[in-house]
Biopython code that builds the backbone (N, CA, C, O; Angstrom):
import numpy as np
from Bio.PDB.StructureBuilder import StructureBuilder

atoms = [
    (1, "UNK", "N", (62.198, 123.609, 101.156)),
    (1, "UNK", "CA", (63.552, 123.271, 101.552)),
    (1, "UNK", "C", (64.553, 123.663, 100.488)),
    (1, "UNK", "O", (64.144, 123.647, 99.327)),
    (2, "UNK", "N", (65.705, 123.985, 100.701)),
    (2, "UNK", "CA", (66.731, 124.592, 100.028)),
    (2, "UNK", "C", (68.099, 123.519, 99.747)),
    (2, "UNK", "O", (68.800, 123.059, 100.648)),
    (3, "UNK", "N", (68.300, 123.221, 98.086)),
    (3, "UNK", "CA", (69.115, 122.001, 98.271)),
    (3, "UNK", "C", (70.087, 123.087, 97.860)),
    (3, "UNK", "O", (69.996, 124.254, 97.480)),
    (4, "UNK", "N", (71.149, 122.133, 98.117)),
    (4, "UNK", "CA", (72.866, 121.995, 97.655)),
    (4, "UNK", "C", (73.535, 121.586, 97.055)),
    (4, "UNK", "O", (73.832, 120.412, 97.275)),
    (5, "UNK", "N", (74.177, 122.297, 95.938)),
    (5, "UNK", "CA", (74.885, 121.463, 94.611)),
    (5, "UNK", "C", (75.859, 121.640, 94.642)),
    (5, "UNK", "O", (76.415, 121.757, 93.550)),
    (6, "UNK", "N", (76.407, 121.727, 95.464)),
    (6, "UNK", "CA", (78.247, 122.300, 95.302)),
    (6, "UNK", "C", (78.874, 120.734, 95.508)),
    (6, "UNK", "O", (80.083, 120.548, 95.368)),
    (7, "UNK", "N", (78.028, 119.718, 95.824)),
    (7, "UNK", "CA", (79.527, 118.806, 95.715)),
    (7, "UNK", "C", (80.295, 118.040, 94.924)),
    (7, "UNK", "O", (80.899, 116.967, 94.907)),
    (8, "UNK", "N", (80.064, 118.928, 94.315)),
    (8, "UNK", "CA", (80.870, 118.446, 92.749)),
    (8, "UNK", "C", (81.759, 119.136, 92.198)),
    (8, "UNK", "O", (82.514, 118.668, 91.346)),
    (9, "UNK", "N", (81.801, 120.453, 92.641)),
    (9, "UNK", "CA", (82.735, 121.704, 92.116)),
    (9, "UNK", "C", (84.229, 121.346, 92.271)),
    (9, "UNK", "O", (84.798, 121.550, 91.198)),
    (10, "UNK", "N", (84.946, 120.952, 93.085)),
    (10, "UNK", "CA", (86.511, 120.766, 92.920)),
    (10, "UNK", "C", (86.921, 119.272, 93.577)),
    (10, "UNK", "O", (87.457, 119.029, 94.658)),
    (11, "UNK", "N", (86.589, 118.608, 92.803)),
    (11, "UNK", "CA", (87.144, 117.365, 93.272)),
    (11, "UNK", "C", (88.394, 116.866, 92.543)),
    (11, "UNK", "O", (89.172, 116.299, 93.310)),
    (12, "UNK", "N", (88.937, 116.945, 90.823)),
    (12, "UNK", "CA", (89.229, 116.328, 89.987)),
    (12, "UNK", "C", (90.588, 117.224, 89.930)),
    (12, "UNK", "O", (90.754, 118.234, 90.613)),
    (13, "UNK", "N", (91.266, 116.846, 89.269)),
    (13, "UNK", "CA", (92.340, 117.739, 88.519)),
    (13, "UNK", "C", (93.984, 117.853, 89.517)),
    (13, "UNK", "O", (95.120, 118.249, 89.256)),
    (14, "UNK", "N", (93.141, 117.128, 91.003)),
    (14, "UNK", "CA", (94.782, 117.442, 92.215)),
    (14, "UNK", "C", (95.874, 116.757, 91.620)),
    (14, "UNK", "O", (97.044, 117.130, 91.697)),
    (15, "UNK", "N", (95.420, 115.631, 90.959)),
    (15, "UNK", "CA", (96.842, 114.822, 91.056)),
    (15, "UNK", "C", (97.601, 115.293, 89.600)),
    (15, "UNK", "O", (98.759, 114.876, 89.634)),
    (16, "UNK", "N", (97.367, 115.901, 88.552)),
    (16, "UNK", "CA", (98.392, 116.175, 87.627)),
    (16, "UNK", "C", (99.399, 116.534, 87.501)),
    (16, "UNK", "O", (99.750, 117.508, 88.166)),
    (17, "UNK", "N", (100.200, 115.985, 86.705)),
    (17, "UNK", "CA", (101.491, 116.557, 86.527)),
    (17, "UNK", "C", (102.805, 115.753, 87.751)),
    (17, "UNK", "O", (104.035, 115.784, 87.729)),
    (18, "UNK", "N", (101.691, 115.008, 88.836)),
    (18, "UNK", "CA", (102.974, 114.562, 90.073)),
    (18, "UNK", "C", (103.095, 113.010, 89.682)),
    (18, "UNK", "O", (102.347, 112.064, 89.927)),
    (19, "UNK", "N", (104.387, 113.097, 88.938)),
    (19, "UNK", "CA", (104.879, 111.338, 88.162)),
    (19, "UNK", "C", (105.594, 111.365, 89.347)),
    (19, "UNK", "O", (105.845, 112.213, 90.204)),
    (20, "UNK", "N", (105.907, 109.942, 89.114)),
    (20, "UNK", "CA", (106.659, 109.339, 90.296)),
    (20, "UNK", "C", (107.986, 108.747, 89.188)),
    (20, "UNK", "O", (109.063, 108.268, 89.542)),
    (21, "UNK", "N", (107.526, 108.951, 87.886)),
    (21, "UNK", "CA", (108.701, 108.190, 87.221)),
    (21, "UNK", "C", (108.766, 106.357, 87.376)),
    (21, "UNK", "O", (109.837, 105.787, 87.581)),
    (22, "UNK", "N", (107.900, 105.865, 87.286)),
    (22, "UNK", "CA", (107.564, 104.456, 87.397)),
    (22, "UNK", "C", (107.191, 104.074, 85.827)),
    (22, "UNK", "O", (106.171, 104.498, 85.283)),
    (23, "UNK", "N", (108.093, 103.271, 85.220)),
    (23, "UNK", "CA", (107.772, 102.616, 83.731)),
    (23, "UNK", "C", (106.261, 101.719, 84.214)),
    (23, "UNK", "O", (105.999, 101.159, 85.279)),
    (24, "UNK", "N", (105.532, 101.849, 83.085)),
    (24, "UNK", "CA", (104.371, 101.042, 83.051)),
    (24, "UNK", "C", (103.699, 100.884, 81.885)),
    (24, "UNK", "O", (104.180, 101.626, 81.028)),
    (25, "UNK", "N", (102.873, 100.293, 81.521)),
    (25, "UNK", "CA", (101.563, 99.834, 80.633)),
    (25, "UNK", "C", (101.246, 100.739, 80.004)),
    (25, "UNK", "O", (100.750, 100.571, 78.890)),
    (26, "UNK", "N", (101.436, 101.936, 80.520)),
    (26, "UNK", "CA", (100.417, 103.035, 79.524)),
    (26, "UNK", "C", (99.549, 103.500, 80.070)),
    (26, "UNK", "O", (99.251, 104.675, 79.856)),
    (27, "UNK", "N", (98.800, 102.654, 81.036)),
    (27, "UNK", "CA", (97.666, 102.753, 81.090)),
    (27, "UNK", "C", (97.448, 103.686, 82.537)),
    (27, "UNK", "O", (98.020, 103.571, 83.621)),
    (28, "UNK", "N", (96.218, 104.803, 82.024)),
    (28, "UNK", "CA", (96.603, 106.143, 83.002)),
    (28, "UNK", "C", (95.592, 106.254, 83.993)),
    (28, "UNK", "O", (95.488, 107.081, 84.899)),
    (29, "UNK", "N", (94.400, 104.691, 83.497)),
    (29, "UNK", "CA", (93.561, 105.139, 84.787)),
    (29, "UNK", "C", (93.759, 105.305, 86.037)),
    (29, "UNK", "O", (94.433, 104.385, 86.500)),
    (30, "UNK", "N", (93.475, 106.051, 86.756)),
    (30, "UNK", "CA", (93.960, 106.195, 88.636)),
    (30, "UNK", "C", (92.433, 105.522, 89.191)),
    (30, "UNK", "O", (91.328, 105.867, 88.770)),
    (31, "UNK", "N", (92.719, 104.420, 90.302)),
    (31, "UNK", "CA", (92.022, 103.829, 90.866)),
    (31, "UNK", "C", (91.486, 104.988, 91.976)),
    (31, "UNK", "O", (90.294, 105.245, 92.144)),
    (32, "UNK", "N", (92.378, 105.508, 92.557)),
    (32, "UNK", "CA", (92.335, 106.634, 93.291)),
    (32, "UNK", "C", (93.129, 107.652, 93.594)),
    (32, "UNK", "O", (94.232, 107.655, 94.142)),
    (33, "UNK", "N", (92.275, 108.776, 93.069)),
    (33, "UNK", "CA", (93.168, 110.004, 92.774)),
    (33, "UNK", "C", (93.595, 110.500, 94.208)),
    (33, "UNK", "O", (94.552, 111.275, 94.214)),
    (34, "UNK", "N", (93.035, 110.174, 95.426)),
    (34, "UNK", "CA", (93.900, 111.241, 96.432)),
    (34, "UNK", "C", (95.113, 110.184, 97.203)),
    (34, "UNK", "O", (95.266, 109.035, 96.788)),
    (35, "UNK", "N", (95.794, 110.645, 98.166)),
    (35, "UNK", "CA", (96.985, 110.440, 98.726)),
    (35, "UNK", "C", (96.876, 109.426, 99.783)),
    (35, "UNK", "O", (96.175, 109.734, 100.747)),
    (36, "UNK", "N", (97.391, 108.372, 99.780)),
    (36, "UNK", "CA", (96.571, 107.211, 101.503)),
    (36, "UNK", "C", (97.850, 106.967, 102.082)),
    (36, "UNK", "O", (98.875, 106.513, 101.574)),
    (37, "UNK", "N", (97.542, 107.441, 103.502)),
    (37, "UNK", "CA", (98.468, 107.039, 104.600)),
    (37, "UNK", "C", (98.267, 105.978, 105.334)),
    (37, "UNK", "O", (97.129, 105.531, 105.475)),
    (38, "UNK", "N", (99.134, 105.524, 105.799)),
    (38, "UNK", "CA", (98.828, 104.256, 106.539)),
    (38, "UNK", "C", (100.193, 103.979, 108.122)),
    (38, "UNK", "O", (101.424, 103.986, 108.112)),
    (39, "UNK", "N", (99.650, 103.866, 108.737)),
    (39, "UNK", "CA", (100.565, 103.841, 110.090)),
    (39, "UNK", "C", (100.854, 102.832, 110.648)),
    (39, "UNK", "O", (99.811, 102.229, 110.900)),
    (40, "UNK", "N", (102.196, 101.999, 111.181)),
    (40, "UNK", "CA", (102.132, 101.097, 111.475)),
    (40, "UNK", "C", (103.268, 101.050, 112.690)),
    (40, "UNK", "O", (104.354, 101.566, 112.428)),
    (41, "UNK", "N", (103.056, 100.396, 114.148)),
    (41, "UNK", "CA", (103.719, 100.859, 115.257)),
    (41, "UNK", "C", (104.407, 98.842, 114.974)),
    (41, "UNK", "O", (103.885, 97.728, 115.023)),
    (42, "UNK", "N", (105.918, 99.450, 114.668)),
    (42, "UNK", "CA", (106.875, 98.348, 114.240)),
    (42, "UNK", "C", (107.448, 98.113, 116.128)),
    (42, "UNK", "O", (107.679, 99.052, 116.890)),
    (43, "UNK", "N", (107.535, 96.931, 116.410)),
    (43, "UNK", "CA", (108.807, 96.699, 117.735)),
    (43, "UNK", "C", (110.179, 97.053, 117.334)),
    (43, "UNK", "O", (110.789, 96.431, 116.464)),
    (44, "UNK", "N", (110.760, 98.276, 118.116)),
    (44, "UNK", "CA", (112.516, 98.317, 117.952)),
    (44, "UNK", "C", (113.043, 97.773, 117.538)),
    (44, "UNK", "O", (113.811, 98.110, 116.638)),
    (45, "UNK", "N", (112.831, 96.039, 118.217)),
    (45, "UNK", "CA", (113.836, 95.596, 117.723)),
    (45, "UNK", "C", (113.835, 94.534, 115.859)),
    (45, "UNK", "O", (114.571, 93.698, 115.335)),
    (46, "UNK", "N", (112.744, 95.146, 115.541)),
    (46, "UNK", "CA", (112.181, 94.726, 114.444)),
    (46, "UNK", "C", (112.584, 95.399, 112.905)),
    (46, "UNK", "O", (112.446, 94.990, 111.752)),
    (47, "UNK", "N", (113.224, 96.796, 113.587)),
    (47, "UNK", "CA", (112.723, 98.112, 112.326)),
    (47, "UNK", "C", (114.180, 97.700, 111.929)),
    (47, "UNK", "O", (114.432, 98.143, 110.808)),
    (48, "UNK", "N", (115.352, 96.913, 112.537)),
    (48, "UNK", "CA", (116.502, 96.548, 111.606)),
    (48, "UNK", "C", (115.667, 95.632, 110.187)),
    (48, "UNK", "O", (116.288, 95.170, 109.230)),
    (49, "UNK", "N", (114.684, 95.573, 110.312)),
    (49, "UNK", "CA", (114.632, 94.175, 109.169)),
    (49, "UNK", "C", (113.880, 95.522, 108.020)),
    (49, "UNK", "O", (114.161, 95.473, 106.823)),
    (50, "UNK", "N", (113.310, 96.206, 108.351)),
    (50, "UNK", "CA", (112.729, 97.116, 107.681)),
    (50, "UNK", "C", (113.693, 98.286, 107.055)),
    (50, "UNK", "O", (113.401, 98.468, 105.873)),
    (51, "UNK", "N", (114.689, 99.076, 107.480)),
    (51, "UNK", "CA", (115.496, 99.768, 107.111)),
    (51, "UNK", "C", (116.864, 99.182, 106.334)),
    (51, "UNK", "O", (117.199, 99.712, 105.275)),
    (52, "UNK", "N", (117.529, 98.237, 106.809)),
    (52, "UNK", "CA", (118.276, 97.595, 106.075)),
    (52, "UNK", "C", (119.784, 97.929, 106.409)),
    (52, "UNK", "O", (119.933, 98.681, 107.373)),
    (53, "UNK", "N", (121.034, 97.448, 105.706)),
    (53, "UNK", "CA", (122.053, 97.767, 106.290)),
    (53, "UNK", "C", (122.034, 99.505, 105.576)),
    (53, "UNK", "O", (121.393, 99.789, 104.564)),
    (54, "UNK", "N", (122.787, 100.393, 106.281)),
    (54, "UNK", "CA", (122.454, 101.928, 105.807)),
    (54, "UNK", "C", (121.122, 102.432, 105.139)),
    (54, "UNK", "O", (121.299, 103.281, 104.265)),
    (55, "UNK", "N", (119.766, 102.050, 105.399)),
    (55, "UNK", "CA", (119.008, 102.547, 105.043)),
    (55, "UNK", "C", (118.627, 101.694, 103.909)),
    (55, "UNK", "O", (117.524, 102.000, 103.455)),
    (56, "UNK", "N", (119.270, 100.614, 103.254)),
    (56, "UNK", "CA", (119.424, 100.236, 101.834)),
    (56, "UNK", "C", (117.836, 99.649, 101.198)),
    (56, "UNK", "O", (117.428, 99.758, 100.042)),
    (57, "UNK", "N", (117.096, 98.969, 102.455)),
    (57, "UNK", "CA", (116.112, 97.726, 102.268)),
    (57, "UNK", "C", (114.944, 98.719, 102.394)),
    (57, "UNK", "O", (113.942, 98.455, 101.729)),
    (58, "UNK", "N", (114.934, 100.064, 103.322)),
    (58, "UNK", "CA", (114.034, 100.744, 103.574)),
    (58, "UNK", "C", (114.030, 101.697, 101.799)),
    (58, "UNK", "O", (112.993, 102.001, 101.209)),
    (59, "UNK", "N", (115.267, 101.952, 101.355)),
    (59, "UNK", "CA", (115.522, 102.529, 100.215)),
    (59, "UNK", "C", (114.396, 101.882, 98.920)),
    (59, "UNK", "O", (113.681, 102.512, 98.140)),
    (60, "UNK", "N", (114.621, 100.183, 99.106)),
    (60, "UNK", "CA", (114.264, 99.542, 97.979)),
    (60, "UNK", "C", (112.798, 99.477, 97.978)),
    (60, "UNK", "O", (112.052, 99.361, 97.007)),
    (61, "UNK", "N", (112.468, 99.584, 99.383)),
    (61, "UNK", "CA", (110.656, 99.239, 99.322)),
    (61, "UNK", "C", (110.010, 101.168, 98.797)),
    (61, "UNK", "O", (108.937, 101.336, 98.218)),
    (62, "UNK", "N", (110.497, 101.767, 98.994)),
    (62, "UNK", "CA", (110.410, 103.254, 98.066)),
    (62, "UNK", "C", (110.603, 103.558, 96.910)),
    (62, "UNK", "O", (110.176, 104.613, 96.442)),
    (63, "UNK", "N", (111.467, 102.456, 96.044)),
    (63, "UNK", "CA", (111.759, 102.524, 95.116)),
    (63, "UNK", "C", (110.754, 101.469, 94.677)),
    (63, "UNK", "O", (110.388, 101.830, 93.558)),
    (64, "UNK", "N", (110.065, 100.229, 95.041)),
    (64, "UNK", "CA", (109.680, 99.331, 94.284)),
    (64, "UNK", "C", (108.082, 99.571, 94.312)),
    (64, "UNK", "O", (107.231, 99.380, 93.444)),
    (65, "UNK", "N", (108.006, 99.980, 95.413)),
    (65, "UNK", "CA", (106.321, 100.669, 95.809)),
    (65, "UNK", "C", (106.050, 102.104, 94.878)),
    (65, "UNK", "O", (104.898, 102.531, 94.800)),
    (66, "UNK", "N", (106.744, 102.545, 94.449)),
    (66, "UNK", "CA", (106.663, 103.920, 94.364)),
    (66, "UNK", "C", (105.988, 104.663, 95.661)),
    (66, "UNK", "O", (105.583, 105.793, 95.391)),
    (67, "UNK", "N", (105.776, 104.213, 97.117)),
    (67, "UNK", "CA", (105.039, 105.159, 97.876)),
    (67, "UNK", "C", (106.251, 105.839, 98.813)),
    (67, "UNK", "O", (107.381, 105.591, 98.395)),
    (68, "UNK", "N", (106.183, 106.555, 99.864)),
    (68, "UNK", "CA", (107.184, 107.481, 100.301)),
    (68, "UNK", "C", (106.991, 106.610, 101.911)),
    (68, "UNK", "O", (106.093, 106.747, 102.741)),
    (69, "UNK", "N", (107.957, 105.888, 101.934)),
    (69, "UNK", "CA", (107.795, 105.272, 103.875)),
    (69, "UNK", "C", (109.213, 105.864, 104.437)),
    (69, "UNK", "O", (110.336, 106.061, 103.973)),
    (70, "UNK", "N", (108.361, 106.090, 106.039)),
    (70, "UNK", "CA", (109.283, 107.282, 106.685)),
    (70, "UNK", "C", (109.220, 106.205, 108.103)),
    (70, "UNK", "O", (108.152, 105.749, 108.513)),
    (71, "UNK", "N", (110.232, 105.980, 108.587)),
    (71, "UNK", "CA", (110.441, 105.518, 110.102)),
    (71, "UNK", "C", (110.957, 106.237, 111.263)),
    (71, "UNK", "O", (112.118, 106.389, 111.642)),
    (72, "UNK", "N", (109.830, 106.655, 111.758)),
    (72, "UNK", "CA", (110.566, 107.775, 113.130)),
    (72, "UNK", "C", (111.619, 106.950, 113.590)),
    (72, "UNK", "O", (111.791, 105.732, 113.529)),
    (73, "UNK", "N", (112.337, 107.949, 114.102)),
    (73, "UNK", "CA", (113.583, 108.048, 115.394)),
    (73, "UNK", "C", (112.775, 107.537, 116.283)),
    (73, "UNK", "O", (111.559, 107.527, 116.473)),
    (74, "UNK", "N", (114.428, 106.787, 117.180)),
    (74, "UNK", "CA", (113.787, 106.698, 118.607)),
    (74, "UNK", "C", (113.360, 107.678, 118.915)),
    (74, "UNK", "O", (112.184, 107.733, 119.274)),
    (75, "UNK", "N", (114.305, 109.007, 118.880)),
    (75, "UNK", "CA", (113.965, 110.083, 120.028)),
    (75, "UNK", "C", (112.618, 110.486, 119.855)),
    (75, "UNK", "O", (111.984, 111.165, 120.663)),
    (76, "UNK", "N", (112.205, 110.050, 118.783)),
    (76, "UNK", "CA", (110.514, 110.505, 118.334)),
    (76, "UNK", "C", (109.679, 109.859, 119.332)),
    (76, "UNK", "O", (108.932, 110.562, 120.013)),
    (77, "UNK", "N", (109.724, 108.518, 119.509)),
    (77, "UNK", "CA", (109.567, 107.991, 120.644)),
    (77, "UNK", "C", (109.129, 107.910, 122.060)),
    (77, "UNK", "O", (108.190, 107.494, 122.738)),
    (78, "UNK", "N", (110.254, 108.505, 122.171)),
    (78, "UNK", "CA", (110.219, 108.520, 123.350)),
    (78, "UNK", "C", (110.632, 107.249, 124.401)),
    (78, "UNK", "O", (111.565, 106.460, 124.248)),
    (79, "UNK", "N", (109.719, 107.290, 125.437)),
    (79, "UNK", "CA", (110.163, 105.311, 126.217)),
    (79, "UNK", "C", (109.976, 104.525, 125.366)),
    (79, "UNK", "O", (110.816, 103.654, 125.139)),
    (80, "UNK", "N", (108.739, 104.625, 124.612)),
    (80, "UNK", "CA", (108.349, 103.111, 123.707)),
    (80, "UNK", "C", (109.371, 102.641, 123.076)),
    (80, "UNK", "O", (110.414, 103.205, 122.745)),
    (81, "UNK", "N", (108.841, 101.034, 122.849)),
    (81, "UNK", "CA", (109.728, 100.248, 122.794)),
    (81, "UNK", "C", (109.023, 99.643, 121.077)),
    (81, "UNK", "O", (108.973, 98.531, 120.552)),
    (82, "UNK", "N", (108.565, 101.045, 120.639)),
    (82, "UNK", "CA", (108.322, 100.119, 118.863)),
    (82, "UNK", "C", (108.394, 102.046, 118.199)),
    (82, "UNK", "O", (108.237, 103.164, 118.690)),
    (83, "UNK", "N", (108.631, 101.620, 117.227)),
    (83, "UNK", "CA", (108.777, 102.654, 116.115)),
    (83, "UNK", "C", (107.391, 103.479, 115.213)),
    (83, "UNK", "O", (106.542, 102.598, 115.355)),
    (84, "UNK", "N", (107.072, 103.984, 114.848)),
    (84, "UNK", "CA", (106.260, 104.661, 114.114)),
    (84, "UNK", "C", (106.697, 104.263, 112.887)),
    (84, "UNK", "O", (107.903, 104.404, 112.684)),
    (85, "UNK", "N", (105.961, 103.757, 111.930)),
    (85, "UNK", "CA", (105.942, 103.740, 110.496)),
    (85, "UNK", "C", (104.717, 104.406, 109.412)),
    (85, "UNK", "O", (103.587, 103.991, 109.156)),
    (86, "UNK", "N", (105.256, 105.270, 109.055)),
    (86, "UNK", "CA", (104.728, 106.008, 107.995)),
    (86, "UNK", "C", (104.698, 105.881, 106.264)),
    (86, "UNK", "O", (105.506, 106.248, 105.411)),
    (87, "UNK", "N", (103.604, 105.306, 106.193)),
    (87, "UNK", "CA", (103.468, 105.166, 104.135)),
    (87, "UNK", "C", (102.748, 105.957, 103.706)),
    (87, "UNK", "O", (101.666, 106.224, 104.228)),
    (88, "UNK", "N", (103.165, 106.460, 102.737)),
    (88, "UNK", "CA", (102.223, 107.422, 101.929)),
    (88, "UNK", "C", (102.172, 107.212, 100.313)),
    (88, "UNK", "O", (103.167, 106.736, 99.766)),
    (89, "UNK", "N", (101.357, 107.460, 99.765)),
    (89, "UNK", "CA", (101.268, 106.915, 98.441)),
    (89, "UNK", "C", (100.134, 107.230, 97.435)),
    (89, "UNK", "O", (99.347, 108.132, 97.720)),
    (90, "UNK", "N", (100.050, 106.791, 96.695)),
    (90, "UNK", "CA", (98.721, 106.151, 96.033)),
    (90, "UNK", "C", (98.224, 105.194, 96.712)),
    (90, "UNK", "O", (98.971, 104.607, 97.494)),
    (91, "UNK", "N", (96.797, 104.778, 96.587)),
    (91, "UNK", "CA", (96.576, 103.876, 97.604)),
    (91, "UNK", "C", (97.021, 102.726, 96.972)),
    (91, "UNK", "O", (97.628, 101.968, 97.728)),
    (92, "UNK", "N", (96.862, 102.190, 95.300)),
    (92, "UNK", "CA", (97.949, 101.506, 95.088)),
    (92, "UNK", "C", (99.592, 100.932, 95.527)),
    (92, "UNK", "O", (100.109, 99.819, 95.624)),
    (93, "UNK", "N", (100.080, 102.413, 95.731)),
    (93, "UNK", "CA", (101.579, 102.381, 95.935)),
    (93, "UNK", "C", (101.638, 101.824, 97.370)),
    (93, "UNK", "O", (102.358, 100.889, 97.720)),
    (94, "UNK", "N", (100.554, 102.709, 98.378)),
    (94, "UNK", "CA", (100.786, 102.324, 99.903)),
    (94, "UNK", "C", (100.474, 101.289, 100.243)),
    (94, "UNK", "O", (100.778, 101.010, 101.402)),
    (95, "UNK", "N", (99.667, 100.142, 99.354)),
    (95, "UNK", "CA", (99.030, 98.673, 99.703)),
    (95, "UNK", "C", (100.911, 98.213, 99.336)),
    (95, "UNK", "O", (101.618, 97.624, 100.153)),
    (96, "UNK", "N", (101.348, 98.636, 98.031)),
    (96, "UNK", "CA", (102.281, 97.820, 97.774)),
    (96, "UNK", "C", (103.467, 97.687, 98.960)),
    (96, "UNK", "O", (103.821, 96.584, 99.378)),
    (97, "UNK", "N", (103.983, 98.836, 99.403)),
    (97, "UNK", "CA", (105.037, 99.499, 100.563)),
    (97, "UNK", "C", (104.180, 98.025, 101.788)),
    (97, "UNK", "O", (104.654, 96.986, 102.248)),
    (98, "UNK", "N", (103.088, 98.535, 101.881)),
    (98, "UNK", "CA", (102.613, 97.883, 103.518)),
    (98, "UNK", "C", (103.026, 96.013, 103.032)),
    (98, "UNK", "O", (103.672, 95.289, 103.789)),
    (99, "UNK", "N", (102.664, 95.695, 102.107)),
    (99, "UNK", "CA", (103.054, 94.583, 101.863)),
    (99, "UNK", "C", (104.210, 94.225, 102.102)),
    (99, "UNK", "O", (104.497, 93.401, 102.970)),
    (100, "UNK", "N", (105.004, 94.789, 101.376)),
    (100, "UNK", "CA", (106.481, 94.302, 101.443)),
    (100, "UNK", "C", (107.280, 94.549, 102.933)),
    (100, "UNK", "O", (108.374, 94.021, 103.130)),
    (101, "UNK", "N", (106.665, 95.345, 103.886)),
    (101, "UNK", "CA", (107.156, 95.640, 105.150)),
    (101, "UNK", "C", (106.858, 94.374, 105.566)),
    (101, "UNK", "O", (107.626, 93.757, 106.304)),
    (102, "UNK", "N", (105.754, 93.887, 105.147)),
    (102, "UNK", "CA", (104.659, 92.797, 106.217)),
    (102, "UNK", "C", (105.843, 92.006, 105.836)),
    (102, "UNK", "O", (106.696, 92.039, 106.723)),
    (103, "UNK", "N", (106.145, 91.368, 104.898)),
    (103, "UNK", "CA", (106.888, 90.328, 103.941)),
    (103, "UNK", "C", (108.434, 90.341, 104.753)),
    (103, "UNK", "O", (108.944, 89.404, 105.368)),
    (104, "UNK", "N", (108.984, 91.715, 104.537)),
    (104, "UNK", "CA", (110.362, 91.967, 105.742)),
    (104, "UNK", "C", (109.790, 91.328, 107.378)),
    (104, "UNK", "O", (110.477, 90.615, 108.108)),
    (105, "UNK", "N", (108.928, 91.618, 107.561)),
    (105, "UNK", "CA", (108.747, 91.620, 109.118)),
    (105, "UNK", "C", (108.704, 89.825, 108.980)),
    (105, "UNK", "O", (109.415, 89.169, 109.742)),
    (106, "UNK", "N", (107.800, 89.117, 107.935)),
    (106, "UNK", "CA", (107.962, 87.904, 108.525)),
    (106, "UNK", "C", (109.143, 87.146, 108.369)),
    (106, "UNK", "O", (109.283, 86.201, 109.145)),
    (107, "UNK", "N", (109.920, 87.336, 107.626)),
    (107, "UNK", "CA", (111.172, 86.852, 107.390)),
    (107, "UNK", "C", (112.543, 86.782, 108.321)),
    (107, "UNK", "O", (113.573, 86.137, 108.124)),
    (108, "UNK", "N", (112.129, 87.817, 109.577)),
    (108, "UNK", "CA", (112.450, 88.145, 110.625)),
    (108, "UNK", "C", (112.899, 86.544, 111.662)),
    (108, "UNK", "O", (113.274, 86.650, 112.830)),
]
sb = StructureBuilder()
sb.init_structure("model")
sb.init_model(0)
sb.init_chain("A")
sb.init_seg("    ")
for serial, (resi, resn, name, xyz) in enumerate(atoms, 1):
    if name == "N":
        sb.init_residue(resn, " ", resi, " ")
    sb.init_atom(name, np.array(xyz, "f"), 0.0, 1.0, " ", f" {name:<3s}", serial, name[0])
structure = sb.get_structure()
């Protein structure tokens, strides 16, 4: 039988050089080096508590997460009657973002 050693050849090295500019500790270990998305189908009339007045509250959870959250358009939509929510991150950053949405949503 014929083995296979290649899975080790390019795993390491993706994430360098991409700071987010977040003051911290120092400390450089990465829990996990690749990128985690996470999706979450918000009710319409809900995504006011998530975006904020002009964008402001949706602004702060990007800024405090360091992860990147994106809220489709209605017209993205379509009939439905809830929104698409998009986090992306570190999986660090995207636990932090999903939290603080959860935290907006119950305060609702």
């Amino acid at each position: 039988g014929g083995r296979s050693n290649n899975s080790n050849a390019t795993a390491n090295n993706s994430n360098r050089g991409q700071s987010k500019g977040k003051g911290g500790s120092g400390d450089d270990s990465e829990i996990a080096s690749g990128d985690t998305t996470i999706h979450m189908s918000v009710p319409d009339a809900h995504v006011g508590a998530i975006m904020g007045k002009q964008g402001a509250t949706l602004a702060e959870i990007n800024s405090l997460s360091g992860a990147d959250v994106v809220v489709s358009s209605r017209s993205e939509m379509g009939s439905s009657k809830s929104r698409q929510v998009t986090i992306s991150g570190s999986a660090e950053d995207a636990q932090a973002a999903h939290t603080l949405i959860l935290h907006k949503l119950k305060q609702q």
